[in-house]
N, C-alpha and C positions, 0 to 999 in steps of 0.2 A: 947532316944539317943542310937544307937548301935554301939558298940565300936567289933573291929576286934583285933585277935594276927598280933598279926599278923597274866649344862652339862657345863657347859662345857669345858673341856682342850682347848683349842683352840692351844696355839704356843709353844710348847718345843724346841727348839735350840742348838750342839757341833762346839764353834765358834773358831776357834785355827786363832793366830797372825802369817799374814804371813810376813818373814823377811826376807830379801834378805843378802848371805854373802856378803861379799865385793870382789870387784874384777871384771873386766869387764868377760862376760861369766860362772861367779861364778852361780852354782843352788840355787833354792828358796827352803829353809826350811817351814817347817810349821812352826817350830818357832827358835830361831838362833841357830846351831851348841854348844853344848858344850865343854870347851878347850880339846885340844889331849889327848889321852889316855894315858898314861905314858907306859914305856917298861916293861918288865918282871922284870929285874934287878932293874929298879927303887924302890925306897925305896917306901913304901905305897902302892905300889901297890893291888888290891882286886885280888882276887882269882877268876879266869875263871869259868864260868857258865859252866854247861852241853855241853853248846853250842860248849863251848869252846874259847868265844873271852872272853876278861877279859870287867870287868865291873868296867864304870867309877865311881866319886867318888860320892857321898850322893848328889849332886848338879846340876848332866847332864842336866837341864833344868824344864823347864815346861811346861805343856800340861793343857791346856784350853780349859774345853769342857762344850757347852750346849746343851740340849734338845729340841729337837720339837717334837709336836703332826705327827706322831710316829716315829721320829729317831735322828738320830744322823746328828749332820752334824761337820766336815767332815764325812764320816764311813768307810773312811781310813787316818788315821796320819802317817807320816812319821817320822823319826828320825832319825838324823847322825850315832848315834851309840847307842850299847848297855849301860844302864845304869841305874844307880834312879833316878826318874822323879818323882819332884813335881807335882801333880795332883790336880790345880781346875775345880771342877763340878758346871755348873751354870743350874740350874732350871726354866728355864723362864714361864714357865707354868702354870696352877693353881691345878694341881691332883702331885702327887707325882713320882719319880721316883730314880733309882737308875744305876749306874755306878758299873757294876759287871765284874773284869778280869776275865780271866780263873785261874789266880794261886788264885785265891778268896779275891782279894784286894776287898771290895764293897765301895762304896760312897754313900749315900741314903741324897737326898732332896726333900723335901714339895716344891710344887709351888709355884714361887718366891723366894726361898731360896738356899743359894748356900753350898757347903763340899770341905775342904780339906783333901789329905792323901798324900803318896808315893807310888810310883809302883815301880819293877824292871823289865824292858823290856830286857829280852835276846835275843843274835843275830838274833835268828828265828823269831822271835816277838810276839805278843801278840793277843790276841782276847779280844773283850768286848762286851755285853749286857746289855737290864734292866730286871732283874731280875722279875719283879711284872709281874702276869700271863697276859698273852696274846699278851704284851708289843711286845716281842723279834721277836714274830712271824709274827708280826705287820709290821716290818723294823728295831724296835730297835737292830741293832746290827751291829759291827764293827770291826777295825783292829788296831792297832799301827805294824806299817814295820819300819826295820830297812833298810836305805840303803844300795841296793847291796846283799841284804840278800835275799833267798826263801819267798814266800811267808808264812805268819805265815797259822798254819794250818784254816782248813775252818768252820766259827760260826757255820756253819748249824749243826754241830757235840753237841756242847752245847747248842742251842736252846731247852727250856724245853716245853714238852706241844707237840712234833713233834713224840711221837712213834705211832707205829703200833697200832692200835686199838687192844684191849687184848681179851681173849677166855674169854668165861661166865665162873665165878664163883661158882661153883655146892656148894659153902658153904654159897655165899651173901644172905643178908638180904631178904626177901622179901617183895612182894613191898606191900604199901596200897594203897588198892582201892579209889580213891578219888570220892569225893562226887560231883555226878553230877547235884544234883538237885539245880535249880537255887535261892539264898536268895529273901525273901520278898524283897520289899522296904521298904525303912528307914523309921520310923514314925518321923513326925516334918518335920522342911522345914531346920534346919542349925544341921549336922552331922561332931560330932570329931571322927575320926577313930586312931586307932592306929597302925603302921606299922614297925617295927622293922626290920631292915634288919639281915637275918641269917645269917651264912655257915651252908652247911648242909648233911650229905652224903644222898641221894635219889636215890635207886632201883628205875630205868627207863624201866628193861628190865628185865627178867628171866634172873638173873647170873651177872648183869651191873651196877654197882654202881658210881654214880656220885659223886664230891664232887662241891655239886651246891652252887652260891649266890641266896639268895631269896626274898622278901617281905614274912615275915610272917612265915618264916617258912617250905611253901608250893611252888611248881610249877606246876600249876601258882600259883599266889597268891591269896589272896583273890577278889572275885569277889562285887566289892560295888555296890548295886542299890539304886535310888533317883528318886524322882521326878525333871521335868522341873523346873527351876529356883530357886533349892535350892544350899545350900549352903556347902559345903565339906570343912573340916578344917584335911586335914592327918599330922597327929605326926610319925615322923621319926627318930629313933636312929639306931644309925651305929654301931650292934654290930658284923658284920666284920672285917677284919683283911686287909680292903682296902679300900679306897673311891668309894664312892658310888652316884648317884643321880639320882632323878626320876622325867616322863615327863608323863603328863597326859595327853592326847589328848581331852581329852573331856573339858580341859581347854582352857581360854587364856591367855598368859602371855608374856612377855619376856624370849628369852632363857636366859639372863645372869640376870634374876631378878630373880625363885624362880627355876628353873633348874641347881643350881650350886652343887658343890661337895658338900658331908658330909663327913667329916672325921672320924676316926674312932674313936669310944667315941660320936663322933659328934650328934648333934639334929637339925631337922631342922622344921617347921611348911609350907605347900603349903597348900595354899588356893585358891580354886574357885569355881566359881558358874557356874552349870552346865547349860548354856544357848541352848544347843543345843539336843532333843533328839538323841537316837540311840545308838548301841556296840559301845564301843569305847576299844582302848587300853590302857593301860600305862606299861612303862619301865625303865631300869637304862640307862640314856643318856652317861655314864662316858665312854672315850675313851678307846680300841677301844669300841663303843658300840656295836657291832657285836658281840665281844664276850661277853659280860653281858646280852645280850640278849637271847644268845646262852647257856648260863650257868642258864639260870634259873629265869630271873628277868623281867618279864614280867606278869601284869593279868587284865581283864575286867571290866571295867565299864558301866553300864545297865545307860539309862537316859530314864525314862518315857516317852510316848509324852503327849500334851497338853489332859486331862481326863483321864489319865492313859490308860491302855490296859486292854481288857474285860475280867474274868475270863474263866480260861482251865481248864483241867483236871490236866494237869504236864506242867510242866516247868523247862525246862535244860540248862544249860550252859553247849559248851565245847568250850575250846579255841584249836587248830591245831598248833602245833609248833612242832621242830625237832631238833635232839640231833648228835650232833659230834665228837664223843667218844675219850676219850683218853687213859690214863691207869687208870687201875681199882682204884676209890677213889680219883681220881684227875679230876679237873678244866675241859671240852671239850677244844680239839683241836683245838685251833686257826685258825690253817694253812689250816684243813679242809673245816673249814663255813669260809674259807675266798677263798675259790678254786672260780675259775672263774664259773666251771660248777658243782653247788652242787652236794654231792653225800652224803646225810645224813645216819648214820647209820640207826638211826630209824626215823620215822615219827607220830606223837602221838596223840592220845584226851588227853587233862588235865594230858599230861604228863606222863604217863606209857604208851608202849607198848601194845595193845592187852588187858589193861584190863577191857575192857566191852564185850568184848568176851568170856574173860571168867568168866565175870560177868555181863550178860543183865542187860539192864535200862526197870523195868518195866513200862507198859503203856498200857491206858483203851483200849480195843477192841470199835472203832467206836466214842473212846473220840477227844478229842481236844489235840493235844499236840503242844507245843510251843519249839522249840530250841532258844536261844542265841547262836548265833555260830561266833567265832573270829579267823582270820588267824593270828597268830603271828611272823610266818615264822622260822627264819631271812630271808630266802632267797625262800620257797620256795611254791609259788601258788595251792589252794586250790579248787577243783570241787566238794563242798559236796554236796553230794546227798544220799538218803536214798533208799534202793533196795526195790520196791513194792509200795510206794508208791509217789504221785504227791501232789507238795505243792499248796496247792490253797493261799497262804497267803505268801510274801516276802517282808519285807524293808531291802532293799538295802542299805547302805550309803545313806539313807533318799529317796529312789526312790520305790515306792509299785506299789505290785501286791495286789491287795485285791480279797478276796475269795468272789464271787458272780461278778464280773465284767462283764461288757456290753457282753463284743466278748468270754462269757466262757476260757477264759485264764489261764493255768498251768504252772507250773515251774518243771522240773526232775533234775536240781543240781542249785548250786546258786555258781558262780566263785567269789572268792576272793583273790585277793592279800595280801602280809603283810600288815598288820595293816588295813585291811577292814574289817567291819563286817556287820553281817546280824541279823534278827528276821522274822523266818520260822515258820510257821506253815501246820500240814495235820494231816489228821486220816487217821490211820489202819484199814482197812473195814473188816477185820478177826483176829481168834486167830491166832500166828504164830508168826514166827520169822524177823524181818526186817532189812538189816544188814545196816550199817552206814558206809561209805566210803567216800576217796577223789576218783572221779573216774580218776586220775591219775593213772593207777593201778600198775605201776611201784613204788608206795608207799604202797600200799596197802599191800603186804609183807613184810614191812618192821616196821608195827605196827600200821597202820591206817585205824583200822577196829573192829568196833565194832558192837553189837546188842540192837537193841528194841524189850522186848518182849510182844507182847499184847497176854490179856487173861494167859491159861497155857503153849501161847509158839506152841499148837498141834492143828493145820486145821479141823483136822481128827475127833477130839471129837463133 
């Protein structure tokens, strides 16, 4: 038994009671008018906000807000007037979220659970978000106006997770080369693996420091192989600082049977049997999953076919995925990998930038060699191909090329979309260098490029 380190939100909902004043032609409140503001002179009177209109008494009403999978609804409130405003937050969802002012009133509720506080809304009014990363950037985010007032100033200004992608770091960490050689398969037919979700800070880049969620540790995560119709039992603890949950493709299940959240603390067991050869992926389904994807929570699963696969010389795993930078030692950029037309900072093997370039994957001159190769994306389509040489050997998402076929047929890249993978094989018919690319080559600058070196690397010798 080999043991490793190491969905779904559906409906959040902000339901505010609409209330009609009285009076024919009277305007519709979001929720009723609180009584008139008393005069200056009046006794009790509070002392004028910044704004300068005075503010009513501990009582001015109440605002009732719920969540949806991802905003607010309304995501703009209205109000008569400035003043304190009892605030319930209702959570309809099943992952957690939070009601964040800008003056930093926060309300935080677990799915299904609801929070009370107080606000004070001045004349200008108010902004609101959820604070939990990716959330905001998502839609969560909103207004209380006051009527007859300017608009209160604009969320886009608070939205965290939205700056400029930052200059490299000539002091950050450097990165570790991750291992690309692909694990046995598992001995036995029924495997408990153990999966721990991290935070993690991860060098992706000379100078670029992520602060990733992970399985394991690692991005990607660990890579599990098995034979055809065994049996996977992963142990899950959410030692995160968020909810979490994961979807294994090479399973079958319901989504809301073993795809649900973990909390944090939280343990969960998914079980299944791998009935299907072939790459498969798995990832954190937790809403947005764009961005848990995009942060790091994503890694391979190998499934034998029926008699296993014939011995090679090597055999590699890299999985293709891309990173959306934010500020240094924070979460990626939400708003980025959620752009209509991707524009990733980098594009990667197994998650560093470049580092098989400058560190070749060696392999035998005229041997056999075997990639596992998986597109993780989020977003962005895959033309691996290896410069020099032709694969005589392809499964596709279960559709082969076999090496000796009738019509002598070759492959020079193998396209794949998110979450497609493949099982390539070719030989290097000399010593030298072979480099490994998406032949997108508009990525290929940008980290998606590495080398095979057979023999010592030199033709010439």
């Amino acid at each position: 038994m080999r043991h490793f380190l190491p969905r779904p939100a559906l409906a959040i909902a902000v339901v505010l009671a609409l209330v009609g004043c009285a009076g024919a032609g009277a305007p519709t409140w979001t929720y009723a008018p609180p009584a008139p503001v008393p005069t200056a002179a009046a006794a009790g009177t509070a002392t004028a906000p910044s704004g300068g209109q005075a503010i009513a008494g501990t009582n001015a009403g109440t605002i009732v807000v719920e969540a949806f999978d991802l905003g607010f609804k309304p995501a703009m409130v209205m109000v008569v007037a400035a003043g304190i405003y009892q605030v319930e937050f209702k959570n309809t969802g099943s992952i957690p979220h939070d009601l964040t002012f800008a003056d930093g009133t926060k309300l935080s509720a677990e799915g299904g659970k609801s929070a009370t506080d107080k606000v004070t809304v001045p004349k200008d009014g108010l902004t609101f978000l959820c604070s939990i990363p990716g959330h905001a950037a998502a839609g969560m985010t909103g207004t209380v106006m006051v009527e007859s007032a300017a608009p209160a100033p604009s969320v886009a200004a608070v939205v965290p997770g939205t700056a400029a992608a930052p200059v490299p770091d000539p002091n950050a960490t450097k990165y570790t080369v991750f291992d690309a050689s692909a694990p046995e398969v598992m001995d036995g037919s029924v495997h408990d693996v153990d999966l721990p979700i991290i935070d993690k800070d991860i060098t992706v880049a000379e100078g670029f420091v992520v602060h990733a969620w992970t399985f394991g540790g690692t991005v990607p995560g660990p890579t599990l192989r098995v034979h055809l119709g065994d049996t996977v039992r992963v142990h899950l603890t959410n030692k995160g600082t968020m909810n979490h949950s994961i979807d294994f493709h090479a399973s079958q299940t319901a989504m809301n049977d073993q795809m649900v959240e973990i909390p944090v603390g939280g343990t969960l067991t998914y079980t299944f049997t791998a009935d299907y050869a072939g790459v498969w992926m798995y990832h954190c389904g937790t809403a947005p999953a764009l961005h848990h994807i995009a942060n790091g929570m994503f890694g391979m699963v190998i499934v034998e076919p029926k008699g296993g696969l014939p011995k090679v010389d090597e055999e590699i795993a890299l999985v293709q995925s891309e990173w959306y930078l934010g500020p240094q030692k924070e979460p990626v950029d939400y708003a980025k990998a959620n752009a209509a037309a991707p524009a990733p900072d980098f594009v990667v093997f197994n998650g560093v930038a470049n580092q098989y370039k400058d560190n070749p994957i060696q392999v035998t001159t005229k041997g056999r060699v075997r990639v596992f190769v998986l597109d993780v994306g989020p977003n962005i389509d895959s033309s691996f191909h290896v410069v020099g040489t032709i694969f005589d050997t392809v499964v596709k998402e279960g559709v082969s090329l076999l090496k000796g076929n009738a019509g002598g047929y070759g492959s020079q890249a193998v396209d794949l979309s998110p979450a497609q993978g493949a099982i390539i094989e070719f030989s290097p018919q000399e010593d030298g260098m072979y480099p490994m690319v998406t032949h997108a080559f508009n990525f290929v600058g940008k980290g998606a490029l590495g080398l095979f070196m057979a023999g010592d690397g030199d033709p010439k010798n």
